[in-house]
Steps between C-alpha positions, in 0.01 A plus 500: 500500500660812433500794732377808378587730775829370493496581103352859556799545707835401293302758253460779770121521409264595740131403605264731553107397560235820440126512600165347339182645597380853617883547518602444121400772317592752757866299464498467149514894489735542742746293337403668158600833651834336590561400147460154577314339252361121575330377227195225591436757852201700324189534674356333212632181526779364695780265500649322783802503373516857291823638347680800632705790250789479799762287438606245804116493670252208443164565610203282632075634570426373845265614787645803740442305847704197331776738438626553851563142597628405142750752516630386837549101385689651183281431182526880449735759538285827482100517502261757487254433806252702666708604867144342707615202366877518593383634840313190525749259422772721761196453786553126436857459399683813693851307393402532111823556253223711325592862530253779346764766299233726375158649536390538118202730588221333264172255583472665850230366733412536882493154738177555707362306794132535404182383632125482380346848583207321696720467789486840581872596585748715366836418599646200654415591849194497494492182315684327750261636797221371292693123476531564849176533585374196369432661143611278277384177384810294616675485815814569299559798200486331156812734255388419144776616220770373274784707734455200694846654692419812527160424663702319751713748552256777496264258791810445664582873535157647574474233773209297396448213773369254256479477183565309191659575156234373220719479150334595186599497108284806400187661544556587853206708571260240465598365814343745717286481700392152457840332525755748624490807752782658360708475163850637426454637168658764164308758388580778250171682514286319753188487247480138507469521915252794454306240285470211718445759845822449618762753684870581618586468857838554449738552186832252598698674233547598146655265223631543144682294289864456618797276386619276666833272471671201613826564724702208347445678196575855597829355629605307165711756327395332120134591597520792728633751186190374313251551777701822580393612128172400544459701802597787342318481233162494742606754747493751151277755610397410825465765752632317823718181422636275753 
């Protein structure tokens, strides 16, 4: 069998995986602006497996919260990911050799804990005097979301008694009320909460797309000058870059 990371090396190329979904088009243009071209990556139609106009960089379509954890067992080099879902994977893995070495400013969204409006609180307070006073259907708080870390974390932190982390693939908000009391969840411009009566208690912090790298790779001298160009390239323009 032969080894293709061990290939990609001897040839100094290196991996880089970029979004599907909501994310794409808003990273297709992004890397248009940078004059990187990647033919197969139009909102059109995509290819998993596209082809980039920069020499040295082979490119793969995969989801953003795969990116995180696929970067740290060294499939890829670089990735474009959304930074909810490398703070997720850092909540789980705090010893990651995935390093985030740049905010790229696009496909920003807030991470909300958010509950159904007929509850009658506003912040998380008062939800948590309500679950204290017997107002809840469980004897424990049910955390719906796909952040299934960073509703730990954020239970954890807020000092919920009990509680327990319900993971979902999508169409969060359908949990509440019936099978959740609370969801971790992105929104951009809250209209889908306003349409199924549901409402902020607290904004955990604000995400765009960010990218991320393995540290084996930022150490290999063959592959650091290429990510190094790469890194320029996207920092072109940007207002703050890290």
């Amino acid at each position: 069998m032969i080894d293709e990371r061990k290939g990609n090396e001897k040839k100094g190329t290196i991996r880089l995986a970029v979004p599907d979904g909501h994310q794409q088009k808003y990273g297709c243009s992004f890397l248009k602006s940078r004059g990187i071209e990647i033919e197969g990556y139009e909102t059109s139609r995509v290819a998993r497996r596209p082809r980039c106009n920069v020499e040295g960089i082979e490119i793969k379509v995969i989801r953003p919260q795969d990116m995180p954890i696929q970067v740290a067992n060294g499939h890829f080099d670089l990735a474009i990911t959304g930074e909810d879902w490398f703070i997720d994977h850092k909540y789980q893995f705090p010893n990651t050799p995935v390093r985030k070495i740049l905010n790229l400013g696009f496909g920003g969204v807030r991470i909300c804990a958010v509950v159904h409006n007929d509850l009658g609180v506003k912040n998380v307070e008062e939800f948590l005097a309500l679950f204290d006073r017997g107002g809840m259907p469980f004897p424990f708080i049910r955390i719906a979301g796909e952040y299934v870390n960073i509703a730990d974390h954020f239970a954890y932190t807020h000092y919920f008694k009990r509680y327990k982390v319900i993971p979902t693939s999508g169409s969060t908000e359908a949990y509440l009320p019936e099978d959740a009391d609370m969801i971790i969840e992105n929104s951009q411009t809250g209209r889908t909460l306003v349409e199924n009566n549901l409402g902020i208690v607290e904004v955990l912090f604000e995400s765009t797309a960010c990218l991320i790298a393995n540290e084996e790779s930022l150490g290999a001298a063959h592959k650091k000058i290429k990510i190094d160009n790469f890194t320029d390239r996207c920092k072109y323009g940007l207002d703050k870059p890290e």
